[in-house]
N, C-alpha and C positions, 0 to 999 in steps of 0.2 A: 504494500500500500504506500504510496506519496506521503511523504512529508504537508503536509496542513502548508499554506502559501502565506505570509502576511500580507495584508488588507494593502498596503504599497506597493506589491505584485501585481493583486488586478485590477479588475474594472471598479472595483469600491463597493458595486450593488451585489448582494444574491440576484441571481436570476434563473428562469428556466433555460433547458437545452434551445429552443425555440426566439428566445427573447435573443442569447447571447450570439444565436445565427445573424439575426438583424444588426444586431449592434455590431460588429465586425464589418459586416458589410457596407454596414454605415462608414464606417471607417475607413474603410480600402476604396472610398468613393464611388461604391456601386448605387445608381439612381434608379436602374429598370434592371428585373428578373423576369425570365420566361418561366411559364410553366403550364399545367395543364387546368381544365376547369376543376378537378377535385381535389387541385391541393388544399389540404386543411386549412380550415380557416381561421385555428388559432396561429398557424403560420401566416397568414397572407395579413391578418389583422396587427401580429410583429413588427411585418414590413409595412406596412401602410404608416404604423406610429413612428418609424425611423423613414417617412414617407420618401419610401421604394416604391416604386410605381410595380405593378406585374400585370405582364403581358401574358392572357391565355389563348390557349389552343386545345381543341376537341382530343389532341394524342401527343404522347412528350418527343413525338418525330418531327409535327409542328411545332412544338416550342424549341427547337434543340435547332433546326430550322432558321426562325427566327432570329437564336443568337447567333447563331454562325453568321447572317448577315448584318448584324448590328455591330460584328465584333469587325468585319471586313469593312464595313463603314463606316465605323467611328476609331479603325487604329488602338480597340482595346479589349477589354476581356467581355465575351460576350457569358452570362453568367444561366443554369439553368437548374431549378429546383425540382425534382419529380420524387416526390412521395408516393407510392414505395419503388426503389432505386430499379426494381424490376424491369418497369415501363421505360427505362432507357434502351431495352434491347430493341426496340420501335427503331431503335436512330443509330444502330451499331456504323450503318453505310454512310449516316453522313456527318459523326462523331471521325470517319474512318479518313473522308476526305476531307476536310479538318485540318486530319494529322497532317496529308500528305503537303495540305496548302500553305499550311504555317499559320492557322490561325487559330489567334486564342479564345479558347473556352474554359470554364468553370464549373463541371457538373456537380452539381450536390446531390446524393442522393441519399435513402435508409437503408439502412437493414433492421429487418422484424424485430430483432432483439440479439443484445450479444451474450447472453447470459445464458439463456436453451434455448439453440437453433436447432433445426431439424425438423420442430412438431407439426409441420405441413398447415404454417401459416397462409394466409391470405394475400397472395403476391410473393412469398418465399420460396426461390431455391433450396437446392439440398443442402449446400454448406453456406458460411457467411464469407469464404473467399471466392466461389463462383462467378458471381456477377463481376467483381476487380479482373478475376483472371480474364474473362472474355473482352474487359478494355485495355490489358496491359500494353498486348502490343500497339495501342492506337493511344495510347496516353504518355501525354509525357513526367505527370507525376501523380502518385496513387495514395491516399490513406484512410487510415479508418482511425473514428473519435467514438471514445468508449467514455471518455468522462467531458464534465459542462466545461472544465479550467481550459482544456485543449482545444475546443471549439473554435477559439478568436485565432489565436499564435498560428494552427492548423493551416484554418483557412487562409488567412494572410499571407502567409510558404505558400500555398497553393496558386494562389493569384500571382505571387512574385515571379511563381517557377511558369508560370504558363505564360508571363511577359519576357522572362528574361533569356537574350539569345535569338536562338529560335524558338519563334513563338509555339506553341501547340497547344493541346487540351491537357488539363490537369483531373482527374476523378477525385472526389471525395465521398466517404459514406458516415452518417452518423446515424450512430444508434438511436432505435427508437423510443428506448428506453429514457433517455435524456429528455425527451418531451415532458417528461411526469417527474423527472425532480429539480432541485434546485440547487447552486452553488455559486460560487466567484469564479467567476472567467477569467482568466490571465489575463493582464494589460496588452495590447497588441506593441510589437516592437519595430515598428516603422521598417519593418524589409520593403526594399526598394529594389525593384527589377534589374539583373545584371546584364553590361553589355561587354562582349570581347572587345579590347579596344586593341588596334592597327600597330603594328610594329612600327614605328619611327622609319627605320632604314629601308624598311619593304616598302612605301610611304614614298618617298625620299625618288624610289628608284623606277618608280611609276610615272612620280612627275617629271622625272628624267625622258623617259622613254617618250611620252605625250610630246614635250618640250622639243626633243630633238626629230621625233617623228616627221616626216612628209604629208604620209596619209592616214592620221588614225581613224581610230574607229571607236564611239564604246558604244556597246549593248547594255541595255537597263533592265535588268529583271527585277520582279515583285518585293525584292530585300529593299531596295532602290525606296517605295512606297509605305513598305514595315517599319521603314526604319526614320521615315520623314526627312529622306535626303533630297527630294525635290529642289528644293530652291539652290542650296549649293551646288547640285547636277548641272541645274542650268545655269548658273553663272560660272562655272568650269569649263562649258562646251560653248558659252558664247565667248568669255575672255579669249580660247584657244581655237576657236573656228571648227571645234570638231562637230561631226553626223552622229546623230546618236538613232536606234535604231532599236524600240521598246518588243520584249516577247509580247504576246498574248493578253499577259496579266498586267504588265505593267504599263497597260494605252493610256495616256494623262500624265504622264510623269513629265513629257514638255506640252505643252499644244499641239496636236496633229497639224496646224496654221502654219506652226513653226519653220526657216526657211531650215535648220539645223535637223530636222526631221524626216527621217529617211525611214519611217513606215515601221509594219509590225512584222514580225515572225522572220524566217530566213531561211535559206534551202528552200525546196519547191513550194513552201507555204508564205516564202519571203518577197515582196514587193520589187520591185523589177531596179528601183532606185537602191534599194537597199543592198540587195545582192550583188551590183554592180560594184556599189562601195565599199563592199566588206571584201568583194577578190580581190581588189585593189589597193587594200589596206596594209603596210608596213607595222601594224602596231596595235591589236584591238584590245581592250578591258572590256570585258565582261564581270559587271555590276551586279550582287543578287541575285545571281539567277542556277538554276538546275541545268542549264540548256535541253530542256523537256524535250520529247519525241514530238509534239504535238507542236511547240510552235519553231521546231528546227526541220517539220517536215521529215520525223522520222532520221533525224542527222544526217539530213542530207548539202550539210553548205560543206563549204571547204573555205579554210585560213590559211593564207600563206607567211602572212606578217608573223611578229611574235605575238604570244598569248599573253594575257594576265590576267586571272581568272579570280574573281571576289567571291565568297557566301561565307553566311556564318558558321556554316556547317561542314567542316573539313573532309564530309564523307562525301561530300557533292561537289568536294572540286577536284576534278580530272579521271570524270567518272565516264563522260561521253570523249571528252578532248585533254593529253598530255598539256598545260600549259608550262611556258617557261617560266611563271614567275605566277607562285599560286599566294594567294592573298587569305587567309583565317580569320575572318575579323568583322565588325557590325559594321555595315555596308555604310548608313551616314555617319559615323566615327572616320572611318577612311577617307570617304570622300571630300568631308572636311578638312582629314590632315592631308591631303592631296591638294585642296582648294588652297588652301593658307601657303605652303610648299609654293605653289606657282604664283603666287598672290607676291609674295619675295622675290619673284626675281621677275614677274611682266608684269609691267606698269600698262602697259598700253594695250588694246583687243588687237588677233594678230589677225589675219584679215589672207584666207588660202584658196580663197575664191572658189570653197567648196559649195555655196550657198544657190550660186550659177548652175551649178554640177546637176544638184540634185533635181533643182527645176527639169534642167536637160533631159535626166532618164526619167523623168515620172511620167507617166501613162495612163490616160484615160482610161475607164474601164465599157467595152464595150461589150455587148452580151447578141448571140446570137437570134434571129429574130423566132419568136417564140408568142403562142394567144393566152396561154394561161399564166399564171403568178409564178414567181421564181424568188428566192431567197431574198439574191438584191436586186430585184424590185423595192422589195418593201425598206431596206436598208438605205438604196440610193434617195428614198421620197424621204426616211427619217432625216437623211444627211441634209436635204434641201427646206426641210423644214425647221430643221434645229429646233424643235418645239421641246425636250429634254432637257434637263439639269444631272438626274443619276441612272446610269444603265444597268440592272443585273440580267447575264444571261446564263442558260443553262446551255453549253456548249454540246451539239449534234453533228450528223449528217445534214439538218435539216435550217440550225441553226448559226453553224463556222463562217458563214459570209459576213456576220456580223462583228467579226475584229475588221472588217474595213471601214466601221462607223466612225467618224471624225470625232476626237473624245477632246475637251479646249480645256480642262479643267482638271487637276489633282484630284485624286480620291472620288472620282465620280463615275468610273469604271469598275466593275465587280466581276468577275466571270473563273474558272477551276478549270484548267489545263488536264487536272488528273482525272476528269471524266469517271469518276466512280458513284456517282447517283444523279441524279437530277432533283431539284427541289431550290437551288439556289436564287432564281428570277422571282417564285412562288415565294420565299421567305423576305426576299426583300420588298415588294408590292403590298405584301399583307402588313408591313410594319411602315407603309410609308403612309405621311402625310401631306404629301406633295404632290400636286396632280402633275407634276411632269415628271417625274418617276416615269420608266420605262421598263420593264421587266420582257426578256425573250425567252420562250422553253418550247417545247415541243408536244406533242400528244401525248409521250413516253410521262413526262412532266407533270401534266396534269394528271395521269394515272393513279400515280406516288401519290400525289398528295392534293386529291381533290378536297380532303375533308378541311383544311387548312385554311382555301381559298373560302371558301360554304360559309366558314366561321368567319373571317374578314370582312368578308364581302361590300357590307356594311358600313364599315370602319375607316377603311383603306382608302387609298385615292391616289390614282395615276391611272399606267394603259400597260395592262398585259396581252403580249405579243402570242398567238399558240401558232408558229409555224406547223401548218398543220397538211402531212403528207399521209395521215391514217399510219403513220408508222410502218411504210415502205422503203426506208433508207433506212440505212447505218452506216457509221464507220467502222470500215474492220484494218483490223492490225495483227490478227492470226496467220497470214500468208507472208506479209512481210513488215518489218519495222517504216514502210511508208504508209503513212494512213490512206486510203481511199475507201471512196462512196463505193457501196454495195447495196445491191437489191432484196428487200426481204420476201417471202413466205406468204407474210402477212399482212391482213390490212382491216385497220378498226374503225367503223363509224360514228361517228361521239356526237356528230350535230345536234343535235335531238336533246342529248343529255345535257350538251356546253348551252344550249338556249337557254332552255326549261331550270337545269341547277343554276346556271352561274347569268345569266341575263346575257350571253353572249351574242355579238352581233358577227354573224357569221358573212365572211367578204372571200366573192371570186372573183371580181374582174380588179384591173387597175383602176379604173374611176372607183367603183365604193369604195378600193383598199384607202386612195389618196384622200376623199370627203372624211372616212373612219379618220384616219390618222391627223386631219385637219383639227378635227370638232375637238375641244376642250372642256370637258364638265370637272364639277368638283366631288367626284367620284370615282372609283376604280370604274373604268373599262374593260371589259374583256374584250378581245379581236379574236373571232376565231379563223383564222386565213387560209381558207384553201389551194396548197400550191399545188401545180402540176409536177405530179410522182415523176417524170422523167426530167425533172431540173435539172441545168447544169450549175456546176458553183463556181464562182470565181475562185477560190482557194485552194479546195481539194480536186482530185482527177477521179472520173467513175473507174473502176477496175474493169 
């Protein structure tokens, strides 16, 4: 048994298991919790008096949902309470993608009781370590709280550890037992998130390489946007004239306007400007990033110049490509000491007349001529309407034309490279309050998680996009590491149900698609858009 704490230890009050969940939370600046409509209501009345706002959803897949998009656009921990911790198995898939994206979640969940487990309680497992084991490999830090004093300290490590580095989900479980009694909760001890900071001389020998370079190059991946390197990125690539050339994940990190702008993705998924500049490049940085299969086109570019390869995570660098000069370290830590580094020795913007270049190979996008709807269609009428402020898409077959949408803003881009669920457009639309929210997913999309949208419905406000081919495409990557569109099997007709449940307005030709995507109400939207199953895509190639 512990040692008894003095009262200058904790929180000062007795409290319940329940009260001192709030109160920490309160603390680590958590303002909204997701969770589902039965969580207890001596919990949710906790959070109301330490006024935590909680966000419900019909299933804890909708609320796990939910944080994951609030944690992607707000840059911090998206937090999610499910009483009993059971009902997380609902969200194993996109707890999973999560892991893979780097973003941070907070699951809190119970267990029945830690004192006799076993008795084939009500949402219990066989043992009280099951539920942990099935999120270990997708979590990045795991505990369980058996007494009230652990609660605060606990949780606080948990948040730290799910900011600190790279970012990922943390699991927690507290017994339920703690509901029903009372003690002093430890004082919380101001843990603050760690970042690896850049080696000086590795630093040093970067801005060396930029500096003396002819033709660099840097690539921005999603660490670049984790890490809230934006603004120093761009006054590094404008002081030095370099092309910067965002994956996937990280469109917004300059202006797509930008003249230093050389497009998304690279190899057969990379922009005609871009690819251009990267064979030609004596020198690239890559910034944050995995060089994913998906926005390398399956690795398909080729570097001639020297490499320098950035992430936080030393398991991810020189995993697709050998670099000469691999960098370990928080992606805006670097970039900063790399800023400051050139910032001493050019006084003046150097001026390589790359700006000319890039205009030179850019390339209208033209599309074969075609009666029915096609991906971008609908993409090229968003672009010209600019009617948007935040994007989430659920990345498809149906949906990948959509990394060619013009993105002029930080953080207003959302979208998962690692394509292991779909639900990410759906959790962001349900939690917006902004009619220009734009959400893209696919029929596959709404399948997941119809009950989610059902319960918003309401609430919500912007225009959810369903590119909708009946779920006659995919992309497959079983034949080879290049992704291409493939024909399914199968094909589902939802009109009927997308009307009737969701108030959808169902659009085939290009005039409705263009009046739909025109009209602005202060409501969520559904489009349910019917393309023609034999579209081509700008991006990927059919097999």
């Amino acid at each position: 048994m512990s040692q008894p704490k003095r009262k200058e230890e904790t929180l000062g009050r007795e409290m319940s298991g329940h009260e001192a969940l709030a109160c920490v939370l309160r603390e680590i600046g958590i303002k909204v919790v997701f969770s589902t409509f039965d969580l207890p209501n001596f919990i949710a009345e906790a959070l109301k008096s330490k006024e935590i706002k909680v966000e419900s959803s019909p299933t804890a897949r909708g609320a796990v949902l939910m944080a994951d998009s609030f944690a992607r656009e707000n840059n911090t921990t998206g937090v999610v309470i499910q009483i009993p911790g059971s009902g997380l198995l609902q969200a194993v898939d996109v707890v999973a993608q999560a892991f893979m994206d780097s973003v941070p979640l907070l699951l809190i969940s119970s267990m029945r009781s830690y004192r006799d487990a076993g008795r084939a309680r009500i949402g219990e497992l066989k043992t009280n370590d099951d539920l942990s084991a099935v999120f270990a490999p997708i979590t990045k830090f795991r505990d369980k709280i058996i007494s009230i004093e652990e609660i605060t300290v606990n949780i606080e490590k948990a948040n730290k550890e799910s900011l600190s580095n790279r970012n990922r989900p943390s699991y927690i479980e507290v017994a339920e037992d703690l509901f029903k009694l009372k003690a002093y909760p430890l004082s919380t001890a101001g843990q603050k998130p760690e970042k690896r900071t850049p080696d000086k001389t590795t630093a040093a020998k970067v801005a060396e390489l930029l500096l003396n370079a002819t033709r660099p190059v840097i690539i921005a991946g999603y660490g670049v946007v984790a890490s809230d390197a934006e603004k120093d990125l761009r006054e590094l690539i404008e002081l030095l004239d370099i092309p910067l050339i965002s994956t996937f994940r990280a469109k917004g990190v300059i202006p797509s306007s930008h003249q230093l702008y050389a497009g998304e993705g690279i190899g057969l998924v990379g922009t005609q400007e871009g690819n251009r500049i990267l064979e030609q490049a004596d020198v690239v940085v890559a910034l944050g990033t995995r060089l994913d299969q998906l926005s390398t086109g399956g690795w398909t570019f080729k570097i001639k110049g020297n490499l320098a390869h950035n992430n936080i995570d030393g398991e991810d660098v020189g995993k697709t490509v050998m670099p000469q000069l691999p960098i370990v370290a928080d992606t805006g830590l670097f970039v900063k000491e790399v800023l400051n580094i050139v910032k001493s020795k050019v006084k003046d913007k150097i001026d390589r007349d790359i700006r000319k270049e890039i205009t030179v190979y850019r390339k209208g996008i033209i599309l074969n001529s075609h009666a029915d709807i096609w991906p971008f269609d609908v993409i090229r009428l968003l672009s010209q309407l600019k009617n948007y402020s935040k994007v989430f898409v659920d990345l498809s077959a149906t949906t990948i034309d959509s990394v060619r949408l013009p993105i002029e803003n930080t953080k207003s881009w959302f979208t998962s490279t690692s394509m292991i669920q779909r639900g990410l457009a759906l959790g962001g639309v349900a939690r917006s309050i902004d009619s220009r929210t734009i959400g893209i997913t696919d029929i596959k999309g709404i399948i997941e998680n119809l009950e989610l949208l059902q319960s918003r419905i309401d609430k919500s406000k912007g225009k959810l996009l369903i590119f909708n081919d009946g779920g006659s495409n995919y992309i497959d990557t079983s034949r080879s590491d290049v992704p291409f569109i493939m024909k399914s099997e199968t094909s589902y007709q939802l009109d009927s149900k997308l009307e009737k449940g969701l108030g959808a307005i169902t659009v085939s030709s290009y005039s409705e698609l263009k009046d739909a995507l025109k009209e602005e109400q202060e409501k969520l939207q559904v489009l349910n858009i019917k393309l023609d199953v034999d579209f081509s895509s700008i991006v990927l190639e059919r097999a």
